[in-house]
N, C-alpha and C positions, 0 to 999 in steps of 0.2 A: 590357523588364522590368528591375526594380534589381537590383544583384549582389547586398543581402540578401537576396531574394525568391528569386532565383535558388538559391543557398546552400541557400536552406530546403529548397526542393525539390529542390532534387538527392540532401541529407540525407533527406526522406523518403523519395524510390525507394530509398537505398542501405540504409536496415532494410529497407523493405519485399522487395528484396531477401533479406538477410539470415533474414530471418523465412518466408519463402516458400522457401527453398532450404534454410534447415536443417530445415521439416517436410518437404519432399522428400525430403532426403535419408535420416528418420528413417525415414518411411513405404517409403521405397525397401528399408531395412534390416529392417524389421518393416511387412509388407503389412498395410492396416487390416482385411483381411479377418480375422486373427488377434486383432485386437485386439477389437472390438465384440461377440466370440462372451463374452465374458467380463461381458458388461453383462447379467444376469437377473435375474432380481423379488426374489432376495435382498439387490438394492443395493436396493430402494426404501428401506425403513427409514432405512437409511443416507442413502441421498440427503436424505428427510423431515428429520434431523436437521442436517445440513449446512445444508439454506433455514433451521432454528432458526438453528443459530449466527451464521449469515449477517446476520439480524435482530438477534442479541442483540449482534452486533459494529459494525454499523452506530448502534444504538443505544448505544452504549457511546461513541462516536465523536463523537456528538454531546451526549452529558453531557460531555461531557471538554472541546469547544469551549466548551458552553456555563459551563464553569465560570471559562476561561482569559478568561472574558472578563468575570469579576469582577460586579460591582453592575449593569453595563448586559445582561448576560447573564439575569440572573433576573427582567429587565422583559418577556421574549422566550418565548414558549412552545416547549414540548421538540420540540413536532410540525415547529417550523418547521426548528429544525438538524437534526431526521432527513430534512424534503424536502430541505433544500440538501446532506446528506452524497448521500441520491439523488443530488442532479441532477449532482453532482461526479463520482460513477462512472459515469452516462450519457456524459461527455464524458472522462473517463478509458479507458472499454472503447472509444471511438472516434477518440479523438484519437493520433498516431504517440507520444505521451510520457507516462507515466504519474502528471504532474503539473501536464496539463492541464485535467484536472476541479480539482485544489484551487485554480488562478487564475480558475477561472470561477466556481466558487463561491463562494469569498472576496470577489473584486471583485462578483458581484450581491448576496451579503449584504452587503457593505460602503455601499455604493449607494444601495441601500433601507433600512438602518437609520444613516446617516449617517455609521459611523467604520469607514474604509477599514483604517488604521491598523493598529489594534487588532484589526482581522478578519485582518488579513494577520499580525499580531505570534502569534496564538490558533494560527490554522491550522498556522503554520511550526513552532511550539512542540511543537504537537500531531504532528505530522509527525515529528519528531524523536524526542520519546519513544517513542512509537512504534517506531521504529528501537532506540533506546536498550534497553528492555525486551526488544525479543526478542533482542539480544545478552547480555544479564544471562540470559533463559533457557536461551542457547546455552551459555555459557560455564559456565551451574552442572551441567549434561546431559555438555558433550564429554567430561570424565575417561570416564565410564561407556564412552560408545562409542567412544573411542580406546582403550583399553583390550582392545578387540573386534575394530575393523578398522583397516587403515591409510590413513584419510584424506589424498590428497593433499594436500602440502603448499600448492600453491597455490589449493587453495578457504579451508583456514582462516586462509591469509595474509589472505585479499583482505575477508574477513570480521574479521577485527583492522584492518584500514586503513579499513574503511569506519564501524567501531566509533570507532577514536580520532578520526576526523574529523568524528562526529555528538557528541562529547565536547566537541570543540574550538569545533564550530557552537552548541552551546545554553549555554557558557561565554562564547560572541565577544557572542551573544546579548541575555543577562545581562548584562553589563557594554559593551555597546557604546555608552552614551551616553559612554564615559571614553574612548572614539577620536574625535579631531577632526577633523573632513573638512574636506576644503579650501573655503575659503568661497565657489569661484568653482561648484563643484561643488552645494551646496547651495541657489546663489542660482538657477541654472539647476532643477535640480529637489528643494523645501523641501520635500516627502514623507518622502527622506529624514533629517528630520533628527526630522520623526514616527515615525517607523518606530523610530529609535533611544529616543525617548521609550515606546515602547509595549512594546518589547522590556525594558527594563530596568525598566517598574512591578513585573516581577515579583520585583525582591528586594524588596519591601516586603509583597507575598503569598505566603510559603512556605508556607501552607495549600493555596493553591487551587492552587500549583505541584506540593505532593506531590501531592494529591489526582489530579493529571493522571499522574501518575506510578503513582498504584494504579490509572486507569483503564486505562495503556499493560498493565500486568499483565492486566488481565481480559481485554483486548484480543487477549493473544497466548496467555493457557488457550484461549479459544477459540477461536483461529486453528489449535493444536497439535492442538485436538479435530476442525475439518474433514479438516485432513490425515491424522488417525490417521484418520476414518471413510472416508476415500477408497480406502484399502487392504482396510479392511472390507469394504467395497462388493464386491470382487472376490474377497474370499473369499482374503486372503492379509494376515493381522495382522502390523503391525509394530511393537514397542514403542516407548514414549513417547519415551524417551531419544534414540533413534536418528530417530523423527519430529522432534523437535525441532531437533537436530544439521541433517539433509538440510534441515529446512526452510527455513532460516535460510541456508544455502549458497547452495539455489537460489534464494531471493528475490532474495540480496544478486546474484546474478550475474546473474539477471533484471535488476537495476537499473542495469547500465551500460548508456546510450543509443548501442546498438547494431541495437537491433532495438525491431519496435512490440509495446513491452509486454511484451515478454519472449520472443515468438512464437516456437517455433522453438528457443530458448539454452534456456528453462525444460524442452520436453520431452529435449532433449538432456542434459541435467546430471541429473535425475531418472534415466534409463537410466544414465546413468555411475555415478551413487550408487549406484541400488537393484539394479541388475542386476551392475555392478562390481563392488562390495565386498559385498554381503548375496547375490547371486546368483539373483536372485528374474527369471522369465522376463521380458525387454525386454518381452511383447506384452503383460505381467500390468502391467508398471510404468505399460506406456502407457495401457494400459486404466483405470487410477488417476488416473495424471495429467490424462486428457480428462475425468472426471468435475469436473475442477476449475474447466472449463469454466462447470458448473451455476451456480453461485452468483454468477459475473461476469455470466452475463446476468440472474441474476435483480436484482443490483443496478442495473445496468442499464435493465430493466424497470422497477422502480421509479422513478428517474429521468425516465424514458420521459413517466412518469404525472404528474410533478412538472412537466416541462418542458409538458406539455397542456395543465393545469390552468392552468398560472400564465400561459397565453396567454388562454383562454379566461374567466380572473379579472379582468383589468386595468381600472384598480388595483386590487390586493388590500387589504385590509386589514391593517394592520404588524403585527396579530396573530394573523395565519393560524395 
């Protein structure tokens, strides 16, 4: 076996660990039999709404690729970026990294509509606003509920470091055709010297750049609206300010590749927050946080339907 191969996997057991031993540990702390007693027909609503947003965010996701991607974008119909943002969380809710659906979906979009490039310049773009927006929502919320409780210092560090450096990434971005690579580097692999072409068309489109930027916005209303109904669900409302705040914490903390997806760190940082500082019972917070579950498989699912399809297609039609 090679030592990268090796590497990888050993990297995999050590979240999978990780992710397996901090739900033990949780569930050890707060038996699930406490928890599930709290899931009755009053969440369905709630749930119903949750699959909306789910839908209206995935959709969102895919006008936003579809836009970053200029005049060859509007040759493409809308239905096909909502199967590829599917098939991307198929391989996201299954893969140890939660940015292994957007390499798989970028490279087979890219593949099949010929600019690799520009699929990978859209997606990275899009990725980052993304991030970017829900720090602009974080940051307009935290006065409110710092003002309430006291946020340890090391969550809304680590949410400013992950901020300036998604600042730094879609500025390197922007102007990276003005960094010279070394030309032995480039003669070995001239992708990248595409990659820097595709990333900087976009100072010449500041339309279709904000536009991506109002859709990172709709992006994370709806995101702040799953997580406010997840509370709902359980019959324990928690206002927007403070949804927003937590939720941007435990994302950003989910995001260090430590663990697969977040397993494990995501239900731990929720009890820290909500049961911590608002005091709200761990089995009520956990009982919130698994419904969060729902919407991962249902994208998922979709996915599921996408990856079927497109077997049982071949060749598809470029205008699926």
């Amino acid at each position: 076996m090679q030592q990268g191969s090796a590497k990888k996997i050993l990297s995999s057991l050590l979240k999978a660990v990780i992710s397996v031993g901090g739900l033990a540990y949780i569930f050890w702390k707060v038996p699930f039999a406490e928890v599930y007693g709290h899931w009755t027909a009053q969440a369905l609503p709630w749930v119903l709404l949750i699959l909306f947003c789910t839908v209206f965010s995935m959709a969102i996701q895919a006008n936003r690729w579809r836009g970053l991607l200029l005049e060859e974008g509007k040759k493409i119909k809308f239905r096909t970026f909502y199967a590829y943002i599917a098939l991307g969380y198929f391989f996201n809710n299954l893969l140890p990294s939660g940015f292994g659906g957007d390499a798989v979906k970028t490279i087979a979009f890219g593949k099949r509509f010929g600019n690799i490039a520009n699929s990978v310049a859209a997606v990275a773009i899009s990725r980052v606003m993304g991030l970017l927006a829900m720090f602009l929502c974080f940051f307009a919320t935290l006065p409110f509920v710092v003002a309430r409780y006291d946020i340890p210092a090391i969550y809304t560090g680590a949410v400013c470091a992950v901020a300036l450096v998604s600042v730094l990434v879609i500025v390197g971005g922007l102007f990276s055709d003005k960094i010279k690579l070394p030309s032995g580097l480039t003669a070995k692999v001239p992708f990248l010297l595409k990659l820097q072409d595709a990333f900087s068309i976009y100072r010449g489109y500041k339309k279709a750049f904000l536009l991506s930027g109002l859709d990172s916005i709709w992006l994370q209303i709806s995101s702040i609206a799953i997580h406010y109904a997840y509370f709902q669900a359980v019959g324990v409302p928690v206002d927007l300010a403070t949804i927003t705040v937590f939720m941007t914490i435990t994302i950003t903390v989910s995001m260090l590749p430590i663990s697969i997806n977040g397993i494990g760190i995501r239900e731990g940082v929720n009890v820290s927050l909500f049961t911590g500082l608002l005091g709200i019972p761990a089995d009520i917070v956990l009982a919130a946080a698994l419904i969060g579950y729902i919407p991962m498989l249902f994208q998922a699912a979709q996915g599921a339907v996408v990856l079927i399809a497109s077997k049982n297609n071949q060749p598809q039609n470029q205008n699926v």
